[in-house]
C-alpha positions in Angstrom: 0.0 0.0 0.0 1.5 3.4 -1.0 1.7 6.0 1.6 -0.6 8.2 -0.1 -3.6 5.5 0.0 -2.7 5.0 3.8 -3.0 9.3 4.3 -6.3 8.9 2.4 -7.6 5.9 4.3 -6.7 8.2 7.6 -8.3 11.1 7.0 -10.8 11.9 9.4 -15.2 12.3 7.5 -14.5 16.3 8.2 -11.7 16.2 5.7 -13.0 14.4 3.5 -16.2 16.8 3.4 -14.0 19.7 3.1 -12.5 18.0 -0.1 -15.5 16.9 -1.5 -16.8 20.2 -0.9 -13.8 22.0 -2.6 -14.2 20.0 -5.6 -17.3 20.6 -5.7 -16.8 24.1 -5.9 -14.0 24.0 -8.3 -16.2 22.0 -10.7 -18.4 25.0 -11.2 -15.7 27.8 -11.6 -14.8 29.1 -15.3 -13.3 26.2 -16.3 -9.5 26.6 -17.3 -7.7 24.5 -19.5 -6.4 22.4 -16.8 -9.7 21.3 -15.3 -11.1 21.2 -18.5 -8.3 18.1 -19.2 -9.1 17.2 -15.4 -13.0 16.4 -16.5 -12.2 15.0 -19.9 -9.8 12.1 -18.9 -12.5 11.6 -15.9 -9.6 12.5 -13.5 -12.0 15.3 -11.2 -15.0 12.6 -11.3 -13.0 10.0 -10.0 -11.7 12.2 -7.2 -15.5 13.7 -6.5 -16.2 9.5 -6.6 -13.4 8.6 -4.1 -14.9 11.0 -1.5 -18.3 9.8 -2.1 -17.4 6.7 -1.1 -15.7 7.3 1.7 -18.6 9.0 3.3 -21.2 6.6 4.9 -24.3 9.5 4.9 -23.4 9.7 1.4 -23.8 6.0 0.5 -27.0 6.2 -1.6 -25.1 8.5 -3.9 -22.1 5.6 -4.1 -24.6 4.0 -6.9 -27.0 7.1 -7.7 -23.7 9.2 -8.3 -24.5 10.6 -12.3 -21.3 11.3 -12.9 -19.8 7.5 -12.1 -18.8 5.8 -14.7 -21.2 4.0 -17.0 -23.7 6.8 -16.7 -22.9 8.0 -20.3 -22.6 11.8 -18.2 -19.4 11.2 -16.1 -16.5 12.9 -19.1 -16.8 15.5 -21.4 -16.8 14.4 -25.0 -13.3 13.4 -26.0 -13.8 15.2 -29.4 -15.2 18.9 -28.0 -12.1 21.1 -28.2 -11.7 24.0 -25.1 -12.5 26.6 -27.5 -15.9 24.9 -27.4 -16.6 23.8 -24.3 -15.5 27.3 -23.1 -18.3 28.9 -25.4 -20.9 26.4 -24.4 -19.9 27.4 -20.1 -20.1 31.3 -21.1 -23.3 30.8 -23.4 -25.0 28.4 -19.9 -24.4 30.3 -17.0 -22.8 33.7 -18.0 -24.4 36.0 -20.9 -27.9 36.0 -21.7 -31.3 38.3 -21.7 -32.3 39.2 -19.5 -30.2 36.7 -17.7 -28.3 33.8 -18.3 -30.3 30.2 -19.3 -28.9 28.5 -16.2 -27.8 31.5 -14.1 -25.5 29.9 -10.9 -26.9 32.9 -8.4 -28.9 32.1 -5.5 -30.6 35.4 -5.5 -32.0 34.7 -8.8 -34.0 31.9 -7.7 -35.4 33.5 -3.9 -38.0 35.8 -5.5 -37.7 39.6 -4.0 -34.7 41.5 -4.6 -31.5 39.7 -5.2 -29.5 42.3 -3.2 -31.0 41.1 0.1 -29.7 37.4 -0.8 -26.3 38.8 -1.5 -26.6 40.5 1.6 -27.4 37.6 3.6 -24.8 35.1 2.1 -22.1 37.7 2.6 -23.1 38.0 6.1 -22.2 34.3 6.5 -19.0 34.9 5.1 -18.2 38.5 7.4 -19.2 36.8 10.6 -16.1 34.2 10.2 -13.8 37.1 9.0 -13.9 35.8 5.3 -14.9 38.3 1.9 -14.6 38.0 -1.5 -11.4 38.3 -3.6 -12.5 41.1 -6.2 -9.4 41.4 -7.6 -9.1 38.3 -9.4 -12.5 38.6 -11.3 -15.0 36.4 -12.7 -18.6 35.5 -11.5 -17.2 33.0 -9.1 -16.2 36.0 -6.8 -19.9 37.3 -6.8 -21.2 35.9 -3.0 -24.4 34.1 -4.0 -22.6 32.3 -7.0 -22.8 28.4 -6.6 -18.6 28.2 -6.2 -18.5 30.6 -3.6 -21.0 28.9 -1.2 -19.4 25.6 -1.8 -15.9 27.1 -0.9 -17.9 28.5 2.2 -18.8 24.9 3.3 -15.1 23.9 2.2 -14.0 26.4 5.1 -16.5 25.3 7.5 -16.0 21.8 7.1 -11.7 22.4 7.4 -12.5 24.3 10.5 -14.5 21.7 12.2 -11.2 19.5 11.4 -9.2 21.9 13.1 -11.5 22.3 16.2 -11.9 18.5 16.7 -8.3 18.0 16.4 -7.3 20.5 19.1 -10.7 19.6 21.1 -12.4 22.9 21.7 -15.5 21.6 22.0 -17.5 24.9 21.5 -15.7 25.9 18.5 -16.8 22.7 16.9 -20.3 22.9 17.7 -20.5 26.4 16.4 -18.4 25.1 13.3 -21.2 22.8 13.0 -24.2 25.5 13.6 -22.8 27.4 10.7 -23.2 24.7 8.5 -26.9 23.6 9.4 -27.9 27.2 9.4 -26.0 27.7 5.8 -27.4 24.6 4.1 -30.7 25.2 5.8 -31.3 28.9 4.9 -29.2 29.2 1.7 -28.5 26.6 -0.2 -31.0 23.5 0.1 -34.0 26.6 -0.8 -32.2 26.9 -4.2 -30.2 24.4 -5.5 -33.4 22.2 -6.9 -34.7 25.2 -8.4 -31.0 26.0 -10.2 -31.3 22.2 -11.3 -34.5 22.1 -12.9 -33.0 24.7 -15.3 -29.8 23.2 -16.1 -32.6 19.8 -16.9 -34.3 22.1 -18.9 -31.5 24.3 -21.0 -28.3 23.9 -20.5 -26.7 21.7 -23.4 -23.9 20.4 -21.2 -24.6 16.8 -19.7 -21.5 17.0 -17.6 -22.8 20.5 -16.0 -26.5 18.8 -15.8 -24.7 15.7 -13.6 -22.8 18.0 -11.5 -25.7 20.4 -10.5 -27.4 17.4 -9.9 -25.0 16.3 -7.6 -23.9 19.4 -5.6 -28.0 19.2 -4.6 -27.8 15.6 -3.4 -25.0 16.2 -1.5 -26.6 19.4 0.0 -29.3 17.8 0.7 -27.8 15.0 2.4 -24.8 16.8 4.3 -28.0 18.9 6.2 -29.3 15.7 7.3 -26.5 14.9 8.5 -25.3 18.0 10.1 -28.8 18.2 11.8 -28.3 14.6 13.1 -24.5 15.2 14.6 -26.4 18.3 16.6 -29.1 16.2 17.7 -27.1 13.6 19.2 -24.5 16.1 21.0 -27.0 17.5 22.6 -28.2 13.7 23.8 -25.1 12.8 24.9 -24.8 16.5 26.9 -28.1 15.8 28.9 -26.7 12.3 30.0 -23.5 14.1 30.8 
């Protein structure tokens, strides 16, 4: 067994949240030419599959997974150059009239004024000292953009590493607030919605699979988070 198999078979379910979440995340960004190679040879699937796997709350999605392999979704066609698949992102979720086909913007999907959602979600961010990095651009950086929520459970999940590794108890609980309140409040009340259009317009299979994912995987992780609350709280009481 090489040693990098035995550091993956040791890391601890909050790490391998935070890496699932990360990918997650990076799966949605404007896609540069290296992760457009990284989705074409099937290397960012198989690394989205490995944490899947590895997660037992996750373990209907180990077979329901549409981007494992066999699923006809899981790689980008091995003839579609960048130039194209570049176009086809821009075209899905960046330019349109009055909006994009598959816009990836919470507050485009909450009904009201979009501003208040921004608001909200950068709230969230402020409150743990984080804000968004304007000077590198691109709708990624815009708060309530689908990449920038999922790097915000990417941090909250690597935190709750680092407060159950140095055992500060209340740190991790609050670590673990953040994300039922954040999946609760933000991002389970959109995600379906944002799916049902890329079902309905975007011409990208591998984008349809992925959206289709991250709301799974949302959906699940605030089970799950709810649970882990439930049963510290339990376990205080007989304390």
């Amino acid at each position: 067994m090489s040693d990098q198999t035995t550091a993956e078979t040791e890391l601890s379910e909050s790490e391998i949240r935070s890496r699932l979440y990360a990918l997650l995340a990076a799966g949605f960004c404007y896609p540069s030419q290296e992760m457009f190679e990284a989705f074409r040879s099937g290397n960012y699937q198989s690394q989205l599959g490995e944490c899947i796997r590895q997660l037992p709350h996750l373990e209907l999605l180990v077979q329901d997974n549409p981007l494992e392999p066999g699923t006809g979704q899981q790689r980008v066609d091995n003839g579609l150059p960048y130039e194209e698949f570049e176009s086809q992102y821009v075209a899905s979720f960046e330019v349109g009239s009055p909006e994009p086909p598959c816009p990836p913007y919470e507050g485009l999907y909450r009904g009201g004024e979009r501003t208040q959602f921004m608001l909200r979600v950068s709230s969230f961010y402020k409150h743990f000292g984080l804000a968004m990095n304007s000077e590198e651009g691109g709708a990624r950086e815009v708060p309530d953009h689908i990449s920038a929520e999922l790097e915000f459970m990417h941090f909250l999940t690597f935190k709750e590493t680092q407060a159950s590794e140095e055992g500060t108890e209340d740190l991790l609980q609050g670590y673990l607030l953040a994300q039922k309140d954040f999946l609760q409040q933000q991002m389970s009340q959109w995600l379906p919605a944002f799916v049902e259009k890329l079902e309905a317009a975007c011409p990208m299979p591998f984008y349809v699979a992925l959206g289709q994912l991250v709301r799974d995987v949302v959906l699940a992780e605030l089970e799950q988070v709810k649970s882990a609350q439930v049963a510290t709280v339990s376990a205080e009481a007989f304390a």
